[in-house]
C-alpha positions in Angstrom: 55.6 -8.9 199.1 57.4 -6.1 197.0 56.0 -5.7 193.4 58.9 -5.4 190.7 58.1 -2.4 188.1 59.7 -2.9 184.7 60.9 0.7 183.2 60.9 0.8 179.7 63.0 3.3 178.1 61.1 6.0 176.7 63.2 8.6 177.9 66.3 9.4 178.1 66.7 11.0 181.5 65.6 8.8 184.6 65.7 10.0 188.5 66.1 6.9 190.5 65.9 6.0 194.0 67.4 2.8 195.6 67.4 2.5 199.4 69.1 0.5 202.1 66.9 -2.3 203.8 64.4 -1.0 206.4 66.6 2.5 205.4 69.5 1.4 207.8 72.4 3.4 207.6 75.0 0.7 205.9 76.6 3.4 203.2 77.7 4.9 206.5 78.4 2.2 208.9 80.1 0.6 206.2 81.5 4.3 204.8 80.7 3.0 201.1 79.9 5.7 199.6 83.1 5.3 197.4 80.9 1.6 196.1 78.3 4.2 194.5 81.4 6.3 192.9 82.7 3.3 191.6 79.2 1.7 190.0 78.4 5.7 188.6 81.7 5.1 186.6 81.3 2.1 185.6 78.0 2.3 184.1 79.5 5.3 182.7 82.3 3.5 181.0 80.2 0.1 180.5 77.0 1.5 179.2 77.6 5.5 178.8 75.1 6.1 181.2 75.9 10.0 182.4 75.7 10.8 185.9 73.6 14.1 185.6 73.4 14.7 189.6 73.5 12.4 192.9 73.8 12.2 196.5 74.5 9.4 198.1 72.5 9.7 201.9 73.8 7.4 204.6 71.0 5.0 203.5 69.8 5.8 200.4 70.5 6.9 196.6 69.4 9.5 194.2 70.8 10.1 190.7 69.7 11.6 187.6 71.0 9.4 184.5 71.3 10.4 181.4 70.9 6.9 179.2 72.7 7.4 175.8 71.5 4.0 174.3 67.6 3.2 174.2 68.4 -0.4 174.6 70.2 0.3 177.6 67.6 -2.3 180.4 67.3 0.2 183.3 66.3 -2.4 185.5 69.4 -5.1 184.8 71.9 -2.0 185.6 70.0 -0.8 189.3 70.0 -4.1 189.8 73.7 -5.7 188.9 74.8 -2.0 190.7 72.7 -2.7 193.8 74.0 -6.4 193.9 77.8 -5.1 193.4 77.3 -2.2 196.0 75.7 -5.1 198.3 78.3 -7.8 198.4 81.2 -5.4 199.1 79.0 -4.1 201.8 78.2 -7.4 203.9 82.1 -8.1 202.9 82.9 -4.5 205.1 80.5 -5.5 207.8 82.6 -9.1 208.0 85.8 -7.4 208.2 84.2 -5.0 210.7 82.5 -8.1 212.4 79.7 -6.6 212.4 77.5 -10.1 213.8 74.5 -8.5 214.6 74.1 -6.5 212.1 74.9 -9.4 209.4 72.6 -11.7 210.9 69.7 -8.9 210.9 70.5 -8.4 207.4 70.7 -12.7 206.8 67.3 -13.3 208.7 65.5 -10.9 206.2 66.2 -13.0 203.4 62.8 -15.3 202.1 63.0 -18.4 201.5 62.8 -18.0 197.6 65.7 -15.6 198.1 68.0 -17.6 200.0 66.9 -20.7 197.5 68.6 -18.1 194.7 71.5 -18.2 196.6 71.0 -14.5 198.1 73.0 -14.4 201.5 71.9 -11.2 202.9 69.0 -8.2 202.4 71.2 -5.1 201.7 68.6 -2.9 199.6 65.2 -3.1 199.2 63.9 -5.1 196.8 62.8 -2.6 193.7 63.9 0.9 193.0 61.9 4.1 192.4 62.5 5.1 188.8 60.9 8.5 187.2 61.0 9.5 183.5 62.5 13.2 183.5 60.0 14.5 180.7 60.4 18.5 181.3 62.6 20.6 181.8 60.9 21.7 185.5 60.5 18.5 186.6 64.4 18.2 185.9 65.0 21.4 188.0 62.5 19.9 190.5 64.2 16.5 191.0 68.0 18.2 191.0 66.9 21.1 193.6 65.5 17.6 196.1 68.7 15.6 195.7 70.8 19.0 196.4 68.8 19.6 199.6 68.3 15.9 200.7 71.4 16.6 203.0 69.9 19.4 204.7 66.2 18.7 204.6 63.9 16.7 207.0 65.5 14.8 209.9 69.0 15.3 208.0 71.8 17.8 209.2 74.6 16.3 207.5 76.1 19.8 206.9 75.0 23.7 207.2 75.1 24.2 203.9 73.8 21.9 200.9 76.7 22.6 198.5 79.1 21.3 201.4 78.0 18.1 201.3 80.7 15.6 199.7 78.5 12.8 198.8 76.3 15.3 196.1 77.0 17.1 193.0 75.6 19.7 194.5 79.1 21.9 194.2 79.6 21.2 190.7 76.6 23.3 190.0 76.1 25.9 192.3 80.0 26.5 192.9 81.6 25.1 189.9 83.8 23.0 191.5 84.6 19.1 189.7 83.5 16.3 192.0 86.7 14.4 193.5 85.7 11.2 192.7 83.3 11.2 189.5 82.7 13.1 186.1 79.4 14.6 186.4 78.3 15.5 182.9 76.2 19.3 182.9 72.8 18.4 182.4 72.8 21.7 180.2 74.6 19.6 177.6 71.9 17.8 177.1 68.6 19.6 177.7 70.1 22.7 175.9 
């Protein structure tokens, strides 16, 4: 059984982590990544929540958020985003028809789940979230999401700042993400 961690907001700068169930690749079988884009600006707009940096892996997320308001809830934003992101996934697996997949996804639902009316287990049930209380932990957490793409059992590109789904080009190349405003970290820890 997964334990749920409440964050409290004693910071301002959070690196989180939310992952796919049993880290199957559904941002790319379902080529979502634009769902992520999508919840970064809304919880930009919504709650003025700054995307700092990202990548979104072919199963997982990392961002650095930058929460303006200290009564933002941390936990009711991951989770409305993950809940968003995870209806219009199973809805791209149905138009893809995608059977076994779905009903892999349907089975992993508990009994208490499916008695809350959840359908399918798209993401894991909690998400990893770190206070950002330094300046080198910052540097720490932004060099691993920039090199997620090329690190480990990933070869997603050759080099890390080619990488589409990161704002690893903003920073090292100076070039503006296509589909989000990423707002410089150095505008707020400077």
């Amino acid at each position: 059984m997964a334990i749920r961690t409440k964050h409290q907001i004693t910071e301002n700068t959070w690196f989180i982590t939310f992952t796919c169930y049993e880290w199957i690749s559904l941002f790319e079988i379902t080529n979502s990544y634009d769902l992520v884009y999508k919840w970064f600006n809304l919880i930009d707009t919504k709650y003025q929540i700054k995307t700092l940096a990202f990548v979104i892996m072919p199963n997982h997320v990392h961002a650095i958020l930058y929460i303006t308001d200290e009564n933002t809830d941390l936990n009711k934003v991951i989770a409305n985003g993950k809940r968003f992101i995870a209806y219009a996934i199973i809805e791209r697996l149905e138009d893809q028809r995608n059977t076994s997949l779905l009903y892999k996804l349907q089975m992993a639902c508990s009994e208490k789940e499916r008695a809350k009316g959840q359908k399918h287990k798209v993401f894991e049930v909690s998400f990893d979230a770190k206070e950002i209380y330094s300046i080198d932990f910052l540097y720490q957490k932004i060099d691993y999401i920039h090199h997620n793409p090329v690190s480990g059992k990933w070869n997603l590109c050759i080099e890390f700042t080619d990488y589409e789904h990161s704002s690893a080009a903003f920073y090292e190349l100076e070039r503006p993400h296509p589909s989000i405003k990423i707002t410089d970290y150095r505008d707020y820890w400077f």
